[in-house]
C-alpha positions as CSV (number, residue, x, y, z in Angstrom):
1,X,19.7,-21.0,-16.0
2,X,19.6,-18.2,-18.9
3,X,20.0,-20.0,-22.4
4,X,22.3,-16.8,-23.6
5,X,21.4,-18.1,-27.0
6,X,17.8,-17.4,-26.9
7,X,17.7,-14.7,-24.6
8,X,18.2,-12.3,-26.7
9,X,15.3,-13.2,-28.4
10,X,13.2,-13.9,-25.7
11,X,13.6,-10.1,-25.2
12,X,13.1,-8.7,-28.1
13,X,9.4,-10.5,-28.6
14,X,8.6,-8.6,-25.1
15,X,9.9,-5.6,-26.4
16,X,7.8,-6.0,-29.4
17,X,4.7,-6.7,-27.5
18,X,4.8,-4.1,-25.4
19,X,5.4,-1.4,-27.9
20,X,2.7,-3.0,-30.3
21,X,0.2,-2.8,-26.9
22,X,1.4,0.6,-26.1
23,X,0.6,1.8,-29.9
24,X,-3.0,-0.1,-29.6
25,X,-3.8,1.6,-26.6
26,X,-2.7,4.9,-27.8
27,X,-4.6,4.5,-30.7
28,X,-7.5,3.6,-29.2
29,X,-7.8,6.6,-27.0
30,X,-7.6,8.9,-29.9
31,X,-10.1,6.8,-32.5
32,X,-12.4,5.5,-30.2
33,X,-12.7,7.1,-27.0
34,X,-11.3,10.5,-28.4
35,X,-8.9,12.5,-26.8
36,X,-11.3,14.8,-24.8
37,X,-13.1,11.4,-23.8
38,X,-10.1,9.9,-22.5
39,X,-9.4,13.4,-20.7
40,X,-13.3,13.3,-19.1
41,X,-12.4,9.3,-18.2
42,X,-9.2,10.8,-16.1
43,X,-11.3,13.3,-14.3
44,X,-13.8,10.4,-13.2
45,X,-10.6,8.2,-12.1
46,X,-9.7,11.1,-10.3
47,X,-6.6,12.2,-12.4
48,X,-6.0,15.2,-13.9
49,X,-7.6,15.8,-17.3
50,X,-4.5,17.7,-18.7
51,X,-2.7,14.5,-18.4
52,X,-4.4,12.8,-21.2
53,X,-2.2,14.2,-24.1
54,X,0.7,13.4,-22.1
55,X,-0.5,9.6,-21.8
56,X,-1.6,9.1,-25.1
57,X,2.1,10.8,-26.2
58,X,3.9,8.6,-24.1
59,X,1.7,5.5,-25.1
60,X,2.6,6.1,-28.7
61,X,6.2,7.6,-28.9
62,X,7.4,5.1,-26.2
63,X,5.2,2.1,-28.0
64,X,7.5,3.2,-31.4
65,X,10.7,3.3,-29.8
66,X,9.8,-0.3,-28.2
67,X,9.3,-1.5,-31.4
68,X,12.4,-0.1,-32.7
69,X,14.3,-1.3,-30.0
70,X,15.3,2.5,-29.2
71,X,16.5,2.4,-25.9
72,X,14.2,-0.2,-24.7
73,X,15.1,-0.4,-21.4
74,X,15.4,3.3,-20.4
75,X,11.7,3.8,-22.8
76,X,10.4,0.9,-20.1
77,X,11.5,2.7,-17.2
78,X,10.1,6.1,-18.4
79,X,6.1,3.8,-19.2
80,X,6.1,3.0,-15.8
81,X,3.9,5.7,-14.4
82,X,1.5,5.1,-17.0
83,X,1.2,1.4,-16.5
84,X,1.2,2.4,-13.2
85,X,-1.4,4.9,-13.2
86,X,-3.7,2.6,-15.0
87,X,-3.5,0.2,-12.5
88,X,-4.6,2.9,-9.9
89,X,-7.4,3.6,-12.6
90,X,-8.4,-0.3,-12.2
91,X,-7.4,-1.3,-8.7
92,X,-10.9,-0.9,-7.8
93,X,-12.3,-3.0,-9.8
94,X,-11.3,-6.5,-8.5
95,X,-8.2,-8.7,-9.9
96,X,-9.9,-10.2,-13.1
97,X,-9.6,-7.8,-16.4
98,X,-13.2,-8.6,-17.3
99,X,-14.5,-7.6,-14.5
100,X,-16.8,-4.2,-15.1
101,X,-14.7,-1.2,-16.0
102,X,-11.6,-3.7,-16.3
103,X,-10.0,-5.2,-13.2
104,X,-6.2,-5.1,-12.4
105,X,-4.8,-8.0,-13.5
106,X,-3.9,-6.8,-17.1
107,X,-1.9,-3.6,-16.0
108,X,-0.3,-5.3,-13.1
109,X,0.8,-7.9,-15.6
110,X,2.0,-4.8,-17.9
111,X,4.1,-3.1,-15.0
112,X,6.1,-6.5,-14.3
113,X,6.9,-7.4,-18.2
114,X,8.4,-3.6,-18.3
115,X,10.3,-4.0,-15.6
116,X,11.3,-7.5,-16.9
117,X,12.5,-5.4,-20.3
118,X,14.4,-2.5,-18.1
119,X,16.1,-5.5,-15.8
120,X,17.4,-7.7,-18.7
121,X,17.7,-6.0,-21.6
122,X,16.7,-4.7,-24.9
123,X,16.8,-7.9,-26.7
124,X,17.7,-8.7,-30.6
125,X,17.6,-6.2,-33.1
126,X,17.5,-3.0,-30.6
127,X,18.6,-0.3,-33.0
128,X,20.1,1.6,-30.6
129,X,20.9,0.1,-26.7
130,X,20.9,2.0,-23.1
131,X,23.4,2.4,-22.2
132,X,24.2,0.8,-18.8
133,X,27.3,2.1,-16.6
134,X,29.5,-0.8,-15.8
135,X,30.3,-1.4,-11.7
136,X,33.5,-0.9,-10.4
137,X,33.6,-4.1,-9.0
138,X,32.9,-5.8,-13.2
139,X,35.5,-3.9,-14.1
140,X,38.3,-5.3,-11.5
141,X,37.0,-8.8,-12.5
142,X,37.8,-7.9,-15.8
143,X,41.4,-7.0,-15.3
């Protein structure tokens, strides 16, 4: 049973979590690994090294707009290839996040609370919502 009470706020401290770990790990690729070292880590990986702007873009614009609550559940949506691609990047390295080079627990963990966010909402104190088309069938109910 949902408490529609609490719900609301249940969602928005995911929201705010995610975007605050999208912002750290933005910020960590461009003060401590540096862009062009993040770029030579993707070529390892066996990714593109272009892609590493992109990344660190997304990381940081879509970390803000989580943290906003600017379309929180379209933003979530649009992270998953990135949480997905890092947990390609650490696949490899066994289930624990510990593990050498980071296992795959962590961004597995990431791709289901974003999906969590997409399916149920943007939460308390979204600035501004996505929009979600109603069903045909809601709308009979409703009449």
């Amino acid at each position: 049973m949902i408490d529609s009470r609490l719900a609301p706020y249940a969602l928005l401290l995911l929201r705010v979590s995610l975007g605050v770990m999208f912002i750290a790990h933005a910020w960590l690729k461009i003060a401590v690994f540096t862009v062009p070292g993040f770029a030579g880590f993707l070529g390892q990986a066996g990714f593109p090294a272009f892609l590493a702007w992109p990344v660190v873009l997304a990381e940081l614009i879509g970390g803000v707009a989580l943290l906003l609550g600017l379309y929180a559940r379209a933003v979530s949506v649009a992270m998953l290839p990135v949480l997905l691609g890092a947990l390609m990047v650490h696949a490899g390295n066994g289930w624990v996040f510990n593990a050498p080079n980071g296992g795959w627990e962590y961004p597995a963990f990431l791709v289901v609370g974003a999906l969590v966010q997409a399916l149920a909402g943007d939460g308390a104190l979204a600035l501004r919502a996505t929009p979600v088309p109603v069903s045909r069938p809601a709308l009979a109910a409703a009449t």
